[in-house]
N, CA and C atoms of all chains as a GROMACS GRO file, in nm:
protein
  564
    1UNK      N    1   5.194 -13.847  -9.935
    1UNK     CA    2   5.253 -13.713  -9.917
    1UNK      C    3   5.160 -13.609  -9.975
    2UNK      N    4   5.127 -13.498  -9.907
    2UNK     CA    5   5.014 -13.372  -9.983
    2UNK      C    6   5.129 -13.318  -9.960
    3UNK      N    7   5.040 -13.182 -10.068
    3UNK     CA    8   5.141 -13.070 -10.042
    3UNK      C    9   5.072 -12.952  -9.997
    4UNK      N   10   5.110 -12.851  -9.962
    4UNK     CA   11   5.038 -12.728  -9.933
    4UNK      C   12   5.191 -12.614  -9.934
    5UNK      N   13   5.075 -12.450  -9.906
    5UNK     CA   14   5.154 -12.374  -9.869
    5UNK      C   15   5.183 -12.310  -9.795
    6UNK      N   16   5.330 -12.228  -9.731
    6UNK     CA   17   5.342 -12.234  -9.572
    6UNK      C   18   5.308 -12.073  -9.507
    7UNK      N   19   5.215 -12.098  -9.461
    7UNK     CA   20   5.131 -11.998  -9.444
    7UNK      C   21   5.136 -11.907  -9.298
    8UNK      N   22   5.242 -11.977  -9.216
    8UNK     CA   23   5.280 -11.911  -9.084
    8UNK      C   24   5.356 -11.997  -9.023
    9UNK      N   25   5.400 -11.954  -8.878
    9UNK     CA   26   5.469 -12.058  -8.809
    9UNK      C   27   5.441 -12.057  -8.735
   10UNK      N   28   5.455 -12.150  -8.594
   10UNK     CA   29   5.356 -12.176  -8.464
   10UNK      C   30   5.524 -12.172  -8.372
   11UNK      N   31   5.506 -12.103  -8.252
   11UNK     CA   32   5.621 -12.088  -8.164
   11UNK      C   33   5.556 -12.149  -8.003
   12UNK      N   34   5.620 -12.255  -7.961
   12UNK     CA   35   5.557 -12.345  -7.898
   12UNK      C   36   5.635 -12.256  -7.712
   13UNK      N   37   5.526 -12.210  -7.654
   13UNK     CA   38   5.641 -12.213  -7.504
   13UNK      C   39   5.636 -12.284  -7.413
   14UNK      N   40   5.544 -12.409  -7.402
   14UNK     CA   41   5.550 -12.540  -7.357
   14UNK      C   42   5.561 -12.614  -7.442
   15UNK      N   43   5.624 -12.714  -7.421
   15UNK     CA   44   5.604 -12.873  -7.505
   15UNK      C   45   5.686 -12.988  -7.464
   16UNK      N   46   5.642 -13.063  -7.519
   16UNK     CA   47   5.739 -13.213  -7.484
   16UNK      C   48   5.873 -13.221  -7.478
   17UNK      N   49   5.976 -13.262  -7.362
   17UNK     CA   50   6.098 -13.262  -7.351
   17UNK      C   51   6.163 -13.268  -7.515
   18UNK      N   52   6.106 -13.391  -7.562
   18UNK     CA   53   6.147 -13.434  -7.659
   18UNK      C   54   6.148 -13.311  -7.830
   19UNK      N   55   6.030 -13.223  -7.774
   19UNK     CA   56   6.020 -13.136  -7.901
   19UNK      C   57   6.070 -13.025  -7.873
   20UNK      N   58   6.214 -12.981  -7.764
   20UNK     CA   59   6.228 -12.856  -7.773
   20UNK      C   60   6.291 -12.822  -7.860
   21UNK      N   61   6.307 -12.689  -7.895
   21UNK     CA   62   6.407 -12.633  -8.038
   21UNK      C   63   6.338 -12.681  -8.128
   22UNK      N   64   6.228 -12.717  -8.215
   22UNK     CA   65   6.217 -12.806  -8.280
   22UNK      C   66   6.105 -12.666  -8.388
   23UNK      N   67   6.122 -12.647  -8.519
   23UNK     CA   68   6.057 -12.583  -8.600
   23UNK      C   69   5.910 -12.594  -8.620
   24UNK      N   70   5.800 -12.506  -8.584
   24UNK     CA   71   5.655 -12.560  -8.671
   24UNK      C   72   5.664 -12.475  -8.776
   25UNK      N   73   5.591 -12.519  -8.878
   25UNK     CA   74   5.545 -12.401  -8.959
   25UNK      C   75   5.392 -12.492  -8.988
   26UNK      N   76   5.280 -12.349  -9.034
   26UNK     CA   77   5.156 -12.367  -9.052
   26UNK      C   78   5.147 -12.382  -9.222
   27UNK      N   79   5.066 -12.499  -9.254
   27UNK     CA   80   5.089 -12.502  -9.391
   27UNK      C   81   4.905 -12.534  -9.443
   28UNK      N   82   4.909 -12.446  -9.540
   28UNK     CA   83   4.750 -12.485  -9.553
   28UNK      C   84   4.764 -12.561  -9.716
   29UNK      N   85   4.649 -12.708  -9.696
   29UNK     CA   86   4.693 -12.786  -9.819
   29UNK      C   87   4.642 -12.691  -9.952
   30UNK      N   88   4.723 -12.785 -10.056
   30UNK     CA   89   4.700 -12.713 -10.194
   30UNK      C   90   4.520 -12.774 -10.247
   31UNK      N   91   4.496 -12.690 -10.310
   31UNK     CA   92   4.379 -12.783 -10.392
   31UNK      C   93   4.418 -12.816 -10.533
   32UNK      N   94   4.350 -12.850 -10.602
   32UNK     CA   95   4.370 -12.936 -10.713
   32UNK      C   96   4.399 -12.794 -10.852
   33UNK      N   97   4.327 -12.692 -10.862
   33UNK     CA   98   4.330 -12.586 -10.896
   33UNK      C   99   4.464 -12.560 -10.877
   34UNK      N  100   4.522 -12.529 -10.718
   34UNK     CA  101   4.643 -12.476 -10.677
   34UNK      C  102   4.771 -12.542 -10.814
   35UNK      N  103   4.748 -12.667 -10.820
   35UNK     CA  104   4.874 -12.703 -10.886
   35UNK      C  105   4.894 -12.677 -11.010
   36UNK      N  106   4.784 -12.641 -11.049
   36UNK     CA  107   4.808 -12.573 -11.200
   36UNK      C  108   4.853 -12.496 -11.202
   37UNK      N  109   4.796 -12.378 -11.117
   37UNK     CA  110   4.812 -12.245 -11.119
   37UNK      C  111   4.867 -12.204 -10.951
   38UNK      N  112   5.016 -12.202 -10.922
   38UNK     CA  113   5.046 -12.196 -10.770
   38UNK      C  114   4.932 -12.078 -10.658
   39UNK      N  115   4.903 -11.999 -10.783
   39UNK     CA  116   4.852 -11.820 -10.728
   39UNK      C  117   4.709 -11.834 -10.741
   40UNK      N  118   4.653 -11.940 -10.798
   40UNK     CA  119   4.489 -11.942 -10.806
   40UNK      C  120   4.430 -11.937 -10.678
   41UNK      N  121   4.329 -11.831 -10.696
   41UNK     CA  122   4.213 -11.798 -10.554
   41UNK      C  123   4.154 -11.934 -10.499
   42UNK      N  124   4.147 -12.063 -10.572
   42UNK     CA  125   4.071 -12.120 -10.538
   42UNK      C  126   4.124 -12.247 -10.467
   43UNK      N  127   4.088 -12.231 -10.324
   43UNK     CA  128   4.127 -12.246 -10.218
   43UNK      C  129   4.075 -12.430 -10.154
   44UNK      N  130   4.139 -12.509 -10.130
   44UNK     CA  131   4.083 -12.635 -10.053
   44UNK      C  132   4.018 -12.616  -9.931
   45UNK      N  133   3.932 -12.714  -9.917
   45UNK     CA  134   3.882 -12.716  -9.757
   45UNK      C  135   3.928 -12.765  -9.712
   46UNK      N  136   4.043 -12.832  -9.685
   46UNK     CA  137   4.112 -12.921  -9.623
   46UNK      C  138   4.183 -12.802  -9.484
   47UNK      N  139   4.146 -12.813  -9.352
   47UNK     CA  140   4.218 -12.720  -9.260
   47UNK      C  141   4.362 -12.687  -9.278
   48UNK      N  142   4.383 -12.572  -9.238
   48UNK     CA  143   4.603 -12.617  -9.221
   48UNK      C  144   4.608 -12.660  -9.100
   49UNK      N  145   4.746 -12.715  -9.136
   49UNK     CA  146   4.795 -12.780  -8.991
   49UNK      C  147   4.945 -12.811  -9.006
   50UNK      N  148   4.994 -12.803  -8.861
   50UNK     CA  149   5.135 -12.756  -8.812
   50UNK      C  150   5.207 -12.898  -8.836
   51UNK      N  151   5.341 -12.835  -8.919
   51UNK     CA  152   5.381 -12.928  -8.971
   51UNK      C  153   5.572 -12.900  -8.896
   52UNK      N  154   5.680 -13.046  -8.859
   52UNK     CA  155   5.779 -13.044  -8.823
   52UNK      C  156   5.849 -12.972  -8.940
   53UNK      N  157   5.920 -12.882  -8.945
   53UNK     CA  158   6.033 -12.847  -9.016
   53UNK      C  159   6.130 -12.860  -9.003
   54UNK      N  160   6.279 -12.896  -9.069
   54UNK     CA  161   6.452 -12.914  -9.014
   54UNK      C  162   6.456 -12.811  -9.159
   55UNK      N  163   6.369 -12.782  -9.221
   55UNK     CA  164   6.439 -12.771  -9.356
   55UNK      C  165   6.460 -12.611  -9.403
   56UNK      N  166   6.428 -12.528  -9.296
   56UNK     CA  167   6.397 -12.393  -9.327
   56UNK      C  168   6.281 -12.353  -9.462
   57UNK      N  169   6.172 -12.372  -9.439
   57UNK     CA  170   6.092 -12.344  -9.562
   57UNK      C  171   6.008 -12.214  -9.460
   58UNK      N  172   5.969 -12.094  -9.603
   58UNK     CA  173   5.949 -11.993  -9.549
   58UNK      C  174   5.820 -11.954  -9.573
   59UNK      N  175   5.748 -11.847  -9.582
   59UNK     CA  176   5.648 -11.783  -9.594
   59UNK      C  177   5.598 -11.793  -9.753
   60UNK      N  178   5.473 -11.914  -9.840
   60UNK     CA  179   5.459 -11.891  -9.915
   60UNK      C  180   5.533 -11.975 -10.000
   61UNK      N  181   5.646 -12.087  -9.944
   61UNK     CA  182   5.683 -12.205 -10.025
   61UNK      C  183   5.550 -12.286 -10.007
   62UNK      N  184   5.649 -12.373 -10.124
   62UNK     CA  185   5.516 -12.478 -10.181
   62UNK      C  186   5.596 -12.597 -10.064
   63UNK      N  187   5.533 -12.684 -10.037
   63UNK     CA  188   5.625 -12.772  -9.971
   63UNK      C  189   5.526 -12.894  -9.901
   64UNK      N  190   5.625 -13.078  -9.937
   64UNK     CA  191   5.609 -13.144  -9.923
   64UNK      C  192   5.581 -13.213  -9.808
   65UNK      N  193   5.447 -13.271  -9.702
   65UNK     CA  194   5.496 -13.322  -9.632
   65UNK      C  195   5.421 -13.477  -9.581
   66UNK      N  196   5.482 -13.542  -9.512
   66UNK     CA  197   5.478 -13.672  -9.492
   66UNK      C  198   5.397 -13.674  -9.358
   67UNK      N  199   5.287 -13.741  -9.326
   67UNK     CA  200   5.197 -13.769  -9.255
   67UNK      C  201   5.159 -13.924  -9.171
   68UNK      N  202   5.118 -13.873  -9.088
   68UNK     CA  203   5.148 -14.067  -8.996
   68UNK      C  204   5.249 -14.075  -8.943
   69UNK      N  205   5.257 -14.208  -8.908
   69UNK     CA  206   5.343 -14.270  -8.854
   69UNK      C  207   5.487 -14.259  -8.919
   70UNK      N  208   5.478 -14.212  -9.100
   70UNK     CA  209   5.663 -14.222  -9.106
   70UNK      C  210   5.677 -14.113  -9.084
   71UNK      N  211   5.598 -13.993  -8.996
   71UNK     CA  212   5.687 -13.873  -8.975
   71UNK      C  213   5.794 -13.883  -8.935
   72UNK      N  214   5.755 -13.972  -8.817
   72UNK     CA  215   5.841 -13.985  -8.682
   72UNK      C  216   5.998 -14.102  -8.763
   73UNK      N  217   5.966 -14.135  -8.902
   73UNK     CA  218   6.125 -14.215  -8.892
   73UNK      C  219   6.258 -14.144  -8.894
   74UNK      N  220   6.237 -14.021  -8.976
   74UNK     CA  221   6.399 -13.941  -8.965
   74UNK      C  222   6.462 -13.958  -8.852
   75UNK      N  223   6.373 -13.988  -8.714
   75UNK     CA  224   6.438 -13.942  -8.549
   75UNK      C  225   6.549 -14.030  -8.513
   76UNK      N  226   6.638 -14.020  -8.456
   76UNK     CA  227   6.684 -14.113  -8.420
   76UNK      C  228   6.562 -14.201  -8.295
   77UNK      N  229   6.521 -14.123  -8.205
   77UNK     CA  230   6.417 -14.203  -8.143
   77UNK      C  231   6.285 -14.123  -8.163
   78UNK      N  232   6.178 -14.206  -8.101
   78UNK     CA  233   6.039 -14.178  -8.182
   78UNK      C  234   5.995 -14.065  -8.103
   79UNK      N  235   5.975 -13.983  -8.210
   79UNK     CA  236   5.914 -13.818  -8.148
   79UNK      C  237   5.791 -13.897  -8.164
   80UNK      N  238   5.670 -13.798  -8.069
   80UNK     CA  239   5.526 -13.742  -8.146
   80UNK      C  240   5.497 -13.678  -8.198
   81UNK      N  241   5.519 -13.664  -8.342
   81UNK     CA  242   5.491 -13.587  -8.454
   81UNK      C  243   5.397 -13.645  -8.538
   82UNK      N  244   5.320 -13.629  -8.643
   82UNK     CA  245   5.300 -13.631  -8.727
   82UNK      C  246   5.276 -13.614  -8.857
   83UNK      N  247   5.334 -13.511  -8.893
   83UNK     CA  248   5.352 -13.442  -9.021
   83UNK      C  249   5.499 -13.372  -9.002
   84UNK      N  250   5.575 -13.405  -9.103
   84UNK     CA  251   5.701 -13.392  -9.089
   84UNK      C  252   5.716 -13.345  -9.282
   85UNK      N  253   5.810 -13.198  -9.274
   85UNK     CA  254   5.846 -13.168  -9.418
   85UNK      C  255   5.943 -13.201  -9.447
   86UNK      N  256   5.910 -13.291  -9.534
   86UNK     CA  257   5.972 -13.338  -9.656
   86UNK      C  258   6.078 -13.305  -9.755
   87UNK      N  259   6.014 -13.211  -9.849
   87UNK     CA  260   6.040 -13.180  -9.941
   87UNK      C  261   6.008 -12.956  -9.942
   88UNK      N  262   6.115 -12.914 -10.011
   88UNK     CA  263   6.049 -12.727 -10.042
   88UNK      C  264   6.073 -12.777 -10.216
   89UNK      N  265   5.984 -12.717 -10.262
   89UNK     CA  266   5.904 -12.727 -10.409
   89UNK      C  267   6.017 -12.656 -10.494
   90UNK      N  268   6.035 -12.662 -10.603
   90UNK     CA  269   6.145 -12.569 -10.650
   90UNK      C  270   5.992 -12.581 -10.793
   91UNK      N  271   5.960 -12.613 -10.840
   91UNK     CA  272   5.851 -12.633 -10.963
   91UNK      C  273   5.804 -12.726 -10.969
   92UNK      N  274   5.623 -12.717 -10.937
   92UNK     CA  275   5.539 -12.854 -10.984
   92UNK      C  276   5.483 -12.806 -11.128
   93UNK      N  277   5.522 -12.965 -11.197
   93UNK     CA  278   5.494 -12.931 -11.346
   93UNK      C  279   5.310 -13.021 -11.314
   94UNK      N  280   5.270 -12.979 -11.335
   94UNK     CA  281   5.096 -13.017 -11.342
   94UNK      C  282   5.065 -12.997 -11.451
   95UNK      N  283   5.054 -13.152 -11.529
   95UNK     CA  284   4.949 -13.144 -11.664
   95UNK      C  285   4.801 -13.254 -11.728
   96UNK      N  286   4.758 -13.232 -11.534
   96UNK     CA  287   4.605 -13.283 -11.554
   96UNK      C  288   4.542 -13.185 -11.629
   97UNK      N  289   4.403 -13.286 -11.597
   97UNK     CA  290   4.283 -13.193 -11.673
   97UNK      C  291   4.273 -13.076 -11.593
   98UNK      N  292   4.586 -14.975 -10.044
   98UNK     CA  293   4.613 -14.916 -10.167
   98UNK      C  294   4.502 -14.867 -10.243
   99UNK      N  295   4.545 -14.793 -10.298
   99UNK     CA  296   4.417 -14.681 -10.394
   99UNK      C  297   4.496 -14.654 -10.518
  100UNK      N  298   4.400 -14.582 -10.616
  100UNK     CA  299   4.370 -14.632 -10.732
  100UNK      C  300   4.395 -14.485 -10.774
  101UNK      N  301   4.482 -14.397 -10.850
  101UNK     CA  302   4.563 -14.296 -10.903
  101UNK      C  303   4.600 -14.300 -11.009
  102UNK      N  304   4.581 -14.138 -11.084
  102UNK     CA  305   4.624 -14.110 -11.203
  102UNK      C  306   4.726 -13.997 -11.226
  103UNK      N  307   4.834 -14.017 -11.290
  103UNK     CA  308   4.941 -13.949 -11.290
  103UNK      C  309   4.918 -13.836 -11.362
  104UNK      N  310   4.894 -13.724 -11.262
  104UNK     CA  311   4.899 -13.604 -11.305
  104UNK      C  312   4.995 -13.457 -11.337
  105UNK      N  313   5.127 -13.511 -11.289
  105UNK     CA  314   5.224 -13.438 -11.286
  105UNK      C  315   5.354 -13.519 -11.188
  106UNK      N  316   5.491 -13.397 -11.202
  106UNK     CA  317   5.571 -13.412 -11.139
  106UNK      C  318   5.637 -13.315 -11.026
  107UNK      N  319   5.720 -13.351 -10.930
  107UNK     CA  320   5.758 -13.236 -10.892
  107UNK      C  321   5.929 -13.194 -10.876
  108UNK      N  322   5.976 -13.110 -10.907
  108UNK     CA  323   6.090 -13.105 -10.880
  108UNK      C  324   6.124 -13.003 -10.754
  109UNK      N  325   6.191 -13.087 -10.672
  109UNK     CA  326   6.269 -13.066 -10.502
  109UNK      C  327   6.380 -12.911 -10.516
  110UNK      N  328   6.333 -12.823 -10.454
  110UNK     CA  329   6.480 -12.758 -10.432
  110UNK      C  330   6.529 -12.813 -10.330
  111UNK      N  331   6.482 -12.814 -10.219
  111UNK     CA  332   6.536 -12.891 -10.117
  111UNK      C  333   6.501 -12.993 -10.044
  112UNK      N  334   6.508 -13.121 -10.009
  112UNK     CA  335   6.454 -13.209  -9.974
  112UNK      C  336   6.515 -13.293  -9.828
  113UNK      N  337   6.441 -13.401  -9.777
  113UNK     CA  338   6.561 -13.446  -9.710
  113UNK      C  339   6.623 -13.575  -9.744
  114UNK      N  340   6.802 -13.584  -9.781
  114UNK     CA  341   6.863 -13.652  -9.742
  114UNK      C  342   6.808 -13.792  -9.851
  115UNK      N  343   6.747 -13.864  -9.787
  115UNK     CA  344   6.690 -13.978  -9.807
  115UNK      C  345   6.605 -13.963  -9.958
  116UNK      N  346   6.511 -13.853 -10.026
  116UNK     CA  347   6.428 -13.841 -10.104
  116UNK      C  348   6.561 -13.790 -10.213
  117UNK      N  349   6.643 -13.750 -10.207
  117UNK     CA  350   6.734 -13.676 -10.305
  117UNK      C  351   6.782 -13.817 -10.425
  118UNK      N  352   6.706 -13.749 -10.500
  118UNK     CA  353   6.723 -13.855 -10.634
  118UNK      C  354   6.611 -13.900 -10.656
  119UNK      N  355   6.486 -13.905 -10.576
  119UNK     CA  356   6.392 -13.996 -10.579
  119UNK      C  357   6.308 -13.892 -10.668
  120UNK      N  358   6.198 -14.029 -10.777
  120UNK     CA  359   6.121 -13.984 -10.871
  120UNK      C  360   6.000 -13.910 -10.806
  121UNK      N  361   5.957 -13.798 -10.804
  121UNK     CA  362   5.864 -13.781 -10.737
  121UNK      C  363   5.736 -13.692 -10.819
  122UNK      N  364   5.593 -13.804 -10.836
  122UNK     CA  365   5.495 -13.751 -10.915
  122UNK      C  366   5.368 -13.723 -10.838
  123UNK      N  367   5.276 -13.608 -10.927
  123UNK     CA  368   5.160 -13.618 -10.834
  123UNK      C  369   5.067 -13.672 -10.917
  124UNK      N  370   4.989 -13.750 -10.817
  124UNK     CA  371   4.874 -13.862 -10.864
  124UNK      C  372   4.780 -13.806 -10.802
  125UNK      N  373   4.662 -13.780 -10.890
  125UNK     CA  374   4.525 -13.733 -10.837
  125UNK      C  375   4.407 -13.884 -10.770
  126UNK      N  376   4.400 -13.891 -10.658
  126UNK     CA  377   4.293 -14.001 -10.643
  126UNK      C  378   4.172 -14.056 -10.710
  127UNK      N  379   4.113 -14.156 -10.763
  127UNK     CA  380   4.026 -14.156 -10.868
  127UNK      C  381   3.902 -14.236 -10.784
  128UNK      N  382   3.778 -14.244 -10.810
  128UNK     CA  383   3.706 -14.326 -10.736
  128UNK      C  384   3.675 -14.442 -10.829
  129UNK      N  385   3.574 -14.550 -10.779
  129UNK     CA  386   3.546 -14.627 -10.894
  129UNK      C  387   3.539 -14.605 -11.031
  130UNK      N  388   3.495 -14.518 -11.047
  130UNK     CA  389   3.434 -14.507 -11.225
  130UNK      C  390   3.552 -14.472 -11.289
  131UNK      N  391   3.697 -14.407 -11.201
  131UNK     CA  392   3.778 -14.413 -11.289
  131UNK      C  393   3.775 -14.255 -11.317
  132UNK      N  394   3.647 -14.119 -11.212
  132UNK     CA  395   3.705 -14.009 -11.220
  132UNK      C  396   3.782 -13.946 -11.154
  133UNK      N  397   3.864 -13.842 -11.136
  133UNK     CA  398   3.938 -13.749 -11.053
  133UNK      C  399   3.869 -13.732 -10.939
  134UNK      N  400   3.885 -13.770 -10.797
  134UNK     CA  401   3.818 -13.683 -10.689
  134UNK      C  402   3.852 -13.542 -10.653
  135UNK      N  403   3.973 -13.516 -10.749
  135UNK     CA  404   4.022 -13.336 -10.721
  135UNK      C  405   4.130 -13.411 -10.600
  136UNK      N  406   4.156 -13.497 -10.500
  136UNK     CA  407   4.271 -13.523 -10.444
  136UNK      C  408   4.418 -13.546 -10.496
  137UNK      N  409   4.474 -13.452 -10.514
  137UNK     CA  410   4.618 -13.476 -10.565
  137UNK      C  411   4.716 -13.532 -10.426
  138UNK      N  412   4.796 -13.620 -10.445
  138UNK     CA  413   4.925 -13.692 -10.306
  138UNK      C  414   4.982 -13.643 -10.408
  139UNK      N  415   5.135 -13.664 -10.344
  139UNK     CA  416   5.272 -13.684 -10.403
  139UNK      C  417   5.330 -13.856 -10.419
  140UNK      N  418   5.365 -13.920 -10.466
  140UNK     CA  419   5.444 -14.050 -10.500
  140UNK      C  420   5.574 -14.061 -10.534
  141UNK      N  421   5.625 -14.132 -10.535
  141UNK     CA  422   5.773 -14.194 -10.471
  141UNK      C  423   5.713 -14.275 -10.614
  142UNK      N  424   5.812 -14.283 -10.697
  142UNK     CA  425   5.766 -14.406 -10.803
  142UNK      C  426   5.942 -14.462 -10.834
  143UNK      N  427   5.914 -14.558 -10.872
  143UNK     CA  428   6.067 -14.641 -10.933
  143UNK      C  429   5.982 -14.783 -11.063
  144UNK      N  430   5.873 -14.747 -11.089
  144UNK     CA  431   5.805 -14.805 -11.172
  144UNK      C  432   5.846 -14.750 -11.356
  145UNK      N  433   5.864 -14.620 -11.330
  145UNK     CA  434   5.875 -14.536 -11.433
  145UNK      C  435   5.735 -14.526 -11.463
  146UNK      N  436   5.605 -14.477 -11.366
  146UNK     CA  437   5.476 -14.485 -11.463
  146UNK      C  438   5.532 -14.348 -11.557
  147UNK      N  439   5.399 -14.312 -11.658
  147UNK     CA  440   5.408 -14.182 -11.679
  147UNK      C  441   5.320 -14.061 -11.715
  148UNK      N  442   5.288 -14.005 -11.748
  148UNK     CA  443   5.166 -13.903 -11.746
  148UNK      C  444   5.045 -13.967 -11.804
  149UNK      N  445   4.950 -14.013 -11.721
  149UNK     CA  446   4.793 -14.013 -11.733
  149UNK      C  447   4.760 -14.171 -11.714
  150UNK      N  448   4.903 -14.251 -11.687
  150UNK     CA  449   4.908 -14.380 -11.635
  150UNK      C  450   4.802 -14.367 -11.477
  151UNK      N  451   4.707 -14.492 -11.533
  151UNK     CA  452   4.624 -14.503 -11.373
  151UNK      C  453   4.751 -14.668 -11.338
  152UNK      N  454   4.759 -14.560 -11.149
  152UNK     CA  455   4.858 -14.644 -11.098
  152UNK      C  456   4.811 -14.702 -10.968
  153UNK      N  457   4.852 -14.777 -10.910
  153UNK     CA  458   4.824 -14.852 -10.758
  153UNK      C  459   4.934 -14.785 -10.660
  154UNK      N  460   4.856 -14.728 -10.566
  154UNK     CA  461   4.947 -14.597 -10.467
  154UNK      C  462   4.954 -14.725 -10.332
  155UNK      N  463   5.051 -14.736 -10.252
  155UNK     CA  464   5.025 -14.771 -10.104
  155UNK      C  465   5.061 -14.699 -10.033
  156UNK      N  466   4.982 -14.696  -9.938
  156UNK     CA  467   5.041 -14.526  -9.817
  156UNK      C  468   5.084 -14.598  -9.691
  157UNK      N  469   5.206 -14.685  -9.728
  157UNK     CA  470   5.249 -14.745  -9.610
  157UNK      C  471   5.447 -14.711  -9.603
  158UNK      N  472   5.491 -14.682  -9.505
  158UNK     CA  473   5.637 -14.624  -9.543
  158UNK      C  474   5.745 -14.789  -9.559
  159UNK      N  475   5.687 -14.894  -9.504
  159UNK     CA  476   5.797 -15.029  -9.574
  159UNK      C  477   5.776 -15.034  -9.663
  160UNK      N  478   5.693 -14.958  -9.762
  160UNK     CA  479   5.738 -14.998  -9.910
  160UNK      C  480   5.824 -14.879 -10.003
  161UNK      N  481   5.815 -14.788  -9.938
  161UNK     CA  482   5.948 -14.700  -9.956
  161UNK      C  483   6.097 -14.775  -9.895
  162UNK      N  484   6.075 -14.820  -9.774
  162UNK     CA  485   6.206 -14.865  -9.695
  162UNK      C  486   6.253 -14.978  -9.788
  163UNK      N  487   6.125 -15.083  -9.878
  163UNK     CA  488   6.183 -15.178  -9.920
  163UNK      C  489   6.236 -15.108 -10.100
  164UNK      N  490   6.205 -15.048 -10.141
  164UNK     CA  491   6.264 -15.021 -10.234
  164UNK      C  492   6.428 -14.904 -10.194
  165UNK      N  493   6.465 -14.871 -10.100
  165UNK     CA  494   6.574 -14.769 -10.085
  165UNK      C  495   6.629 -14.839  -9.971
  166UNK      N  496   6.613 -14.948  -9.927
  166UNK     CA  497   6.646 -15.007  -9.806
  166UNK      C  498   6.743 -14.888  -9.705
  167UNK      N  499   6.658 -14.794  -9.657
  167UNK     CA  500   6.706 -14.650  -9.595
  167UNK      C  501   6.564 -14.614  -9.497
  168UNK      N  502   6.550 -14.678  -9.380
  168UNK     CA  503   6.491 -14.673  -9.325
  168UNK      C  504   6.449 -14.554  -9.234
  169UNK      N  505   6.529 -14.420  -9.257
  169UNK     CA  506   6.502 -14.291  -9.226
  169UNK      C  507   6.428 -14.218  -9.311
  170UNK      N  508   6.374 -14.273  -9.438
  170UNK     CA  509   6.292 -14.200  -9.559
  170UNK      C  510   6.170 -14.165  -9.479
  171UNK      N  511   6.091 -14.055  -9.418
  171UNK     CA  512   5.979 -13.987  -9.427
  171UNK      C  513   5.869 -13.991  -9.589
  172UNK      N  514   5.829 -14.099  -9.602
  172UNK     CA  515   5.794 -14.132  -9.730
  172UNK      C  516   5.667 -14.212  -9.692
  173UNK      N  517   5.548 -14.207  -9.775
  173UNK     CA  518   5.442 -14.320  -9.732
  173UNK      C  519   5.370 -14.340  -9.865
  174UNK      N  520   5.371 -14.310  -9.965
  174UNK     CA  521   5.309 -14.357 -10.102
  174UNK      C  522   5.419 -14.368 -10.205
  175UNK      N  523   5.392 -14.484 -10.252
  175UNK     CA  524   5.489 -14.534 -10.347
  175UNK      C  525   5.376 -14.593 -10.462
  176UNK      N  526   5.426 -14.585 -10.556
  176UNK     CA  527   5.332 -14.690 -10.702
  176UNK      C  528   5.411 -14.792 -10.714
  177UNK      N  529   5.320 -14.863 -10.671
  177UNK     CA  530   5.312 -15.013 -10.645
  177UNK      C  531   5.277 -15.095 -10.801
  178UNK      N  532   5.224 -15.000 -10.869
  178UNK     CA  533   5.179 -15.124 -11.015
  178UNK      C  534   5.144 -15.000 -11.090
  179UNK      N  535   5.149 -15.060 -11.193
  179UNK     CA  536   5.073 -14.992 -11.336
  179UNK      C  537   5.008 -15.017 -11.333
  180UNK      N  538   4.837 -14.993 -11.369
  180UNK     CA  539   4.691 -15.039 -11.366
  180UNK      C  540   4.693 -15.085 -11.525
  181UNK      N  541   4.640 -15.183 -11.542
  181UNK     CA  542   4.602 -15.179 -11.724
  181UNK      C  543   4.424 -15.178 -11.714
  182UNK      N  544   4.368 -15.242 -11.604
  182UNK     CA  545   4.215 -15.253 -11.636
  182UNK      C  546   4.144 -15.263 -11.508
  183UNK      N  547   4.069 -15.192 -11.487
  183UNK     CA  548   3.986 -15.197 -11.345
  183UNK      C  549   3.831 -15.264 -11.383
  184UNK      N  550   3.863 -15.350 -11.326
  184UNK     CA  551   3.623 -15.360 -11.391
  184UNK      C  552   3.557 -15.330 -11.248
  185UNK      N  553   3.439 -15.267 -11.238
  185UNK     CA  554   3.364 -15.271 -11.108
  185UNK      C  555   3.227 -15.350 -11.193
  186UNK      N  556   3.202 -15.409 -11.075
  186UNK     CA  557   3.051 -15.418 -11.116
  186UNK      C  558   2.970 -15.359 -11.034
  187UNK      N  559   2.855 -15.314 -11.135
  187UNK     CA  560   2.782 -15.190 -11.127
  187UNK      C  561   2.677 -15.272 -11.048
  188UNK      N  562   2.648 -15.352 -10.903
  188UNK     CA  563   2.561 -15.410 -10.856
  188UNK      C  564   2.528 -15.336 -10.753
   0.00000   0.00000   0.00000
């Protein structure tokens, strides 16, 4: 599970029978910096990328999500998804180096 | 499985369903020598590790399903072990 923060949302006007109605939001990952400090400038290279939402997470949550193949288990049948949120952050306590 | 050091925790405002209750820490990825690669995951633990414990991560979701036998968990790293000693050889 990474985490990142949710940085926009993607509004789909084609897509798969199976994904209509269905939430994106754009989430760009955290870096290692980020978790210390949620507001630190210093930014991952890791791309963002559009992640399933059910959970209403908004502009600027921190938030959990699950990647691969168990995106797709919440479904009752198997979407094509792959990143599916998880978790919205309420406080990461971070006390690495 | 890969080789993690417990760097924190997180607490859920909202989650789904399935994760509610579950321990959830972040483990920074380590390479051989045993430093930080700067990769932080999230983990699913029921080990009780605890802060600065190097742990054994698997990023596979039956080992979430087998510990919560709840096969709708969106979950894929769990700590699988406590590490006590890694040796590499330096060849």
């Amino acid at each position: 599970m990474r985490f990142g923060k949710v940085v926009g949302n993607v509004v789909l006007n084609h897509a798969l029978s199976e994904l209509e109605g269905s939430r994106w939001i754009l989430v760009k990952p955290m870096s290692k910096a980020q978790f210390a400090d949620t507001n630190s400038d210093e930014q991952s290279n890791d791309p963002s990328l559009v992640v399933y939402d059910r959970l209403g997470a908004k502009n600027g949550d921190v938030v959990g999500f699950t990647e691969g193949g168990e995106a797709m288990l919440p479904f009752e049948e198997r979407i094509p998804i792959d990143a599916y949120n998880a978790i919205i952050v309420e406080r990461v306590n971070y006390f690495g180096d | 499985m890969i080789i993690g050091r417990i760097v924190g925790n997180i607490v859920p405002a909202v989650c789904h369903p399935g994760l509610d209750g579950v321990r959830l820490l972040l483990c920074e990825v380590l390479d051989d020598q045993g430093n930080g690669t700067g990769k932080v995951i999230g983990t699913a633990d029921w080990l009780g590790a605890g802060a600065g414990n190097t742990v054994l991560v698997v990023s596979d979701g039956d080992a979430a399903e087998a510990n919560t036998n709840d096969p709708k968990i969106p979950l894929r790293n769990v700590v699988m072990g406590i590490i006590d000693d890694v040796e590499v050889d330096e060849a």
